[in-house]
C-alpha positions as CSV (number, residue, x, y, z in Angstrom):
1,X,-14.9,29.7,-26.9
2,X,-14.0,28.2,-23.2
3,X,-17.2,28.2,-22.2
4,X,-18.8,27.1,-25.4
5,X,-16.5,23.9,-25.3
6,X,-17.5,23.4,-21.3
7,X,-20.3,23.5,-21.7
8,X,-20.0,20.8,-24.4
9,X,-18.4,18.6,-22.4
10,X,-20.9,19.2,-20.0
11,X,-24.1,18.5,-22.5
12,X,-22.4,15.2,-23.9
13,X,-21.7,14.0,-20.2
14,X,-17.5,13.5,-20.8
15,X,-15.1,13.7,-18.2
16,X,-11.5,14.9,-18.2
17,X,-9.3,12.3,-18.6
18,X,-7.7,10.8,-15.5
19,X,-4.1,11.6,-14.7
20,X,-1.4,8.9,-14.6
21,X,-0.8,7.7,-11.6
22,X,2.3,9.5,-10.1
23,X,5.2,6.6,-9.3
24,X,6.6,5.8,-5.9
25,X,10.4,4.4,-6.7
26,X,11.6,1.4,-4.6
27,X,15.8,1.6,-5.1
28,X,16.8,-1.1,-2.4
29,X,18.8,-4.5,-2.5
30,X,17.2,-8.2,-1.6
31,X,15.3,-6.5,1.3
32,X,13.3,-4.8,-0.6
33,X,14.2,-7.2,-4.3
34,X,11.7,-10.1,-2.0
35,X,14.8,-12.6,-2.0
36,X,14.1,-16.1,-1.4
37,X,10.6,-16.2,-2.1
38,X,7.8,-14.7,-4.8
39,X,8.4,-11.4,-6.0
40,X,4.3,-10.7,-4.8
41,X,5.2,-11.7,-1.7
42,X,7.5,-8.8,-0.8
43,X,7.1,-5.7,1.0
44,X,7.1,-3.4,-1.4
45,X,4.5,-5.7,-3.6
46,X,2.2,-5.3,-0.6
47,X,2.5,-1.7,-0.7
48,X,1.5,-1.3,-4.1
49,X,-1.8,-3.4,-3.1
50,X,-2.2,-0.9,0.0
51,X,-2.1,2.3,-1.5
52,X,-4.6,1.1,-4.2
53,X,-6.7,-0.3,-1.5
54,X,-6.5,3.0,0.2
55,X,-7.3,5.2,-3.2
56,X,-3.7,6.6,-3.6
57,X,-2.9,7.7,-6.9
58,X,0.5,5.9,-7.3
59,X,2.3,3.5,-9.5
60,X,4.5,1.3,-7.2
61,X,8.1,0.8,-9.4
62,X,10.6,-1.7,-7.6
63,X,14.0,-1.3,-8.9
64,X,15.8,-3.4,-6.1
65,X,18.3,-5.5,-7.1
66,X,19.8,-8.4,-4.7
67,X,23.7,-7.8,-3.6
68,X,23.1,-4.1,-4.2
69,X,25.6,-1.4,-2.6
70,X,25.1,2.4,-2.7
71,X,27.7,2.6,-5.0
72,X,25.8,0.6,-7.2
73,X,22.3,2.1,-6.5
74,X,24.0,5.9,-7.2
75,X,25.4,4.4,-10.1
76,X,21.8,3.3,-11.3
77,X,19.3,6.3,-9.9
78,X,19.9,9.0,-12.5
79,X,18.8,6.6,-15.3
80,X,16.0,5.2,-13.1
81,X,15.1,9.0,-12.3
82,X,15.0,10.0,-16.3
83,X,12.9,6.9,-17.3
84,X,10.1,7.0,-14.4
85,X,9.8,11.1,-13.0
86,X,9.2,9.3,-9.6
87,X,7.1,11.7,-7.1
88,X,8.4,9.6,-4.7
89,X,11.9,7.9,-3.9
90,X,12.5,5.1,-1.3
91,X,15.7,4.5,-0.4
92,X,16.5,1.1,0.9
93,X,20.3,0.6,0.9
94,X,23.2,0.2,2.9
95,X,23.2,-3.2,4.5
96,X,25.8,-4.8,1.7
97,X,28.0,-2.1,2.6
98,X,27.8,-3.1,5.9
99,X,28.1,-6.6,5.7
100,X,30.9,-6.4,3.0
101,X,32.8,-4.0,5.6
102,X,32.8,-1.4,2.8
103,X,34.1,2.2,4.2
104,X,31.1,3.9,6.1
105,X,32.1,7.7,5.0
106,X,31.8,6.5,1.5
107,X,28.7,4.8,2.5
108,X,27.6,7.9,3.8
109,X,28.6,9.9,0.6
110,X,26.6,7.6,-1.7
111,X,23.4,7.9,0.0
112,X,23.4,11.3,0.5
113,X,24.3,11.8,-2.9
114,X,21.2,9.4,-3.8
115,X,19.1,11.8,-1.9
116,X,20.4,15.1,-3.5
117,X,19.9,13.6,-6.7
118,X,16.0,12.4,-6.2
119,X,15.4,16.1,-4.6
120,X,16.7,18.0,-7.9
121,X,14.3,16.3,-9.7
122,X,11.8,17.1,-7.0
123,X,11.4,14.1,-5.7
124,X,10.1,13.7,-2.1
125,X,12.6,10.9,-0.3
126,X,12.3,8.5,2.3
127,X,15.3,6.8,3.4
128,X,15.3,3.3,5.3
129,X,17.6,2.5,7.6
130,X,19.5,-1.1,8.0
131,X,21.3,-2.3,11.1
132,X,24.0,-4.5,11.6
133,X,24.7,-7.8,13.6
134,X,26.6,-7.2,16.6
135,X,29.4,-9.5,15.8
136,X,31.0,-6.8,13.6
137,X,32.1,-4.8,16.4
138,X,30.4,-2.0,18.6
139,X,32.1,0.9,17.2
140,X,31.4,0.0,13.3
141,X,27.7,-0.9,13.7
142,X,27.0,2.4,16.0
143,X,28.6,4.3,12.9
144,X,26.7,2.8,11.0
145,X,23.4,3.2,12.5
146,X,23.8,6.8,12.7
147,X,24.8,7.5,9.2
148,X,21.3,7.2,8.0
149,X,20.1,9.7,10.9
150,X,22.6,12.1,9.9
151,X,21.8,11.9,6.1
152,X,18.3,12.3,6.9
153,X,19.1,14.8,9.4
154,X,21.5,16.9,7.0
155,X,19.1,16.9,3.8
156,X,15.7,17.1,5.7
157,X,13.9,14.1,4.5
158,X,11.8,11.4,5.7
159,X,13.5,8.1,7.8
160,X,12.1,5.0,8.4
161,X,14.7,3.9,11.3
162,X,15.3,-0.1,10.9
163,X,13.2,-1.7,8.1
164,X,14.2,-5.2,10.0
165,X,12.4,-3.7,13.5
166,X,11.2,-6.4,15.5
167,X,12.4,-9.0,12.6
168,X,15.9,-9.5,12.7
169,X,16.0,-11.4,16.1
170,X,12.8,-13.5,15.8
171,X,14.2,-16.6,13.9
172,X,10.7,-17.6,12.9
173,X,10.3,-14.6,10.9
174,X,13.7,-14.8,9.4
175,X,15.1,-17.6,6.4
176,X,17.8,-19.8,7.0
177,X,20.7,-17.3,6.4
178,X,19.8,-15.2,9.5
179,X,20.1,-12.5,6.9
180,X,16.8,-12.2,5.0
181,X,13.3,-12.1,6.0
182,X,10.7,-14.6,5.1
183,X,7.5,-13.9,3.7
184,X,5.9,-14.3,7.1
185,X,7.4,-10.7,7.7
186,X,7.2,-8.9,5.1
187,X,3.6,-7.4,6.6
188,X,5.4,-6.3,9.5
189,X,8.4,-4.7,7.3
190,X,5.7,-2.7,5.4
191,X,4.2,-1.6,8.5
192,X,7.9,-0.5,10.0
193,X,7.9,1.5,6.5
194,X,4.2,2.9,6.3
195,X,3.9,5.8,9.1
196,X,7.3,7.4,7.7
197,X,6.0,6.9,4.0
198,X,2.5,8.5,4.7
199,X,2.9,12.0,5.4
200,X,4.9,11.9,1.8
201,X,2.0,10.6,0.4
């Protein structure tokens, strides 16, 4: 009966139909939400556009949200993991934390949780890493910096250093708050992203 219907399909010239296109979850704050300017514009918009350019079978969903913590972002991934079955899981958080002077092992706890969770739904995850302005004192931003090596270290998943590499201290490529980038750089805050994202791909 299997080969009667193959060959079938084969006589009327159908195809299989085409898969859906497995998603690639953005959870990130106004980094990655395009703050200040067209959604379009942003980094992870461009991404979308580059993996269809480049024939990869994914569905690009941004669930950033501007002023976001890891607190909040735990607080929101289990529902965002039910609704989409991401392949995929970026993980852009952290730099409210920082800025808010939020405790750094609690931090620490929400992202790794964050990972855990994306990985029992198997998930692959790719965490992005935020630095902090000097003015808020050597020992807290080296603390930290390190927290997203350790989580990445400790749970054996993908990290994309400083998503604000080569950004952060060009004023032309940052808006008037010294906080966000403009659009100008959100090319080169893909590209800071893209070599760590790959090999997941």
């Amino acid at each position: 009966m299997r080969r009667f219907i193959l060959t079938v399909v084969l006589l009327l010239g159908l195809a299989p139909l085409p898969a859906a296109a497995r998603i690639l979850l953005v959870v990130g704050d106004s980094l990655s939400a395009a703050y200040g300017m067209d959604m379009g514009s942003g980094w992870v918009a461009l991404l979308g556009k580059r993996l269809e350019r480049q024939k990869y079978d994914y569905q690009v969903v941004n669930a950033s949200l501007s002023g976001d913590t890891t607190a909040n972002g735990f607080a929101r991934l289990p529902r965002l993991l039910d609704k989409h079955q991401p392949a995929i899981v970026i993980i852009e958080l952290g730099g409210n934390d920082g800025l808010r002077g939020l405790a750094l092992e609690q931090m620490k706890h929400n992202i790794t949780a964050m990972v855990t969770e994306a990985k029992a739904r198997n998930a692959r995850v790719l965490l992005v890493g935020m630095q902090l302005p000097p003015n808020y004192g050597n020992r807290y931003t080296e603390r930290f910096r390190r927290i997203y090596q350790e989580v990445a270290a400790e749970q054996q998943v993908g990290l994309a250093p400083f998503l604000l590499d080569g950004i952060a201290t060009n004023g032309a490529l940052m808006q008037p708050d010294g906080i966000h980038a403009n659009a100008k750089a959100q090319s080169k805050m893909l590209k800071n992203v893209w070599p760590h994202l790959r090999p997941l791909l």
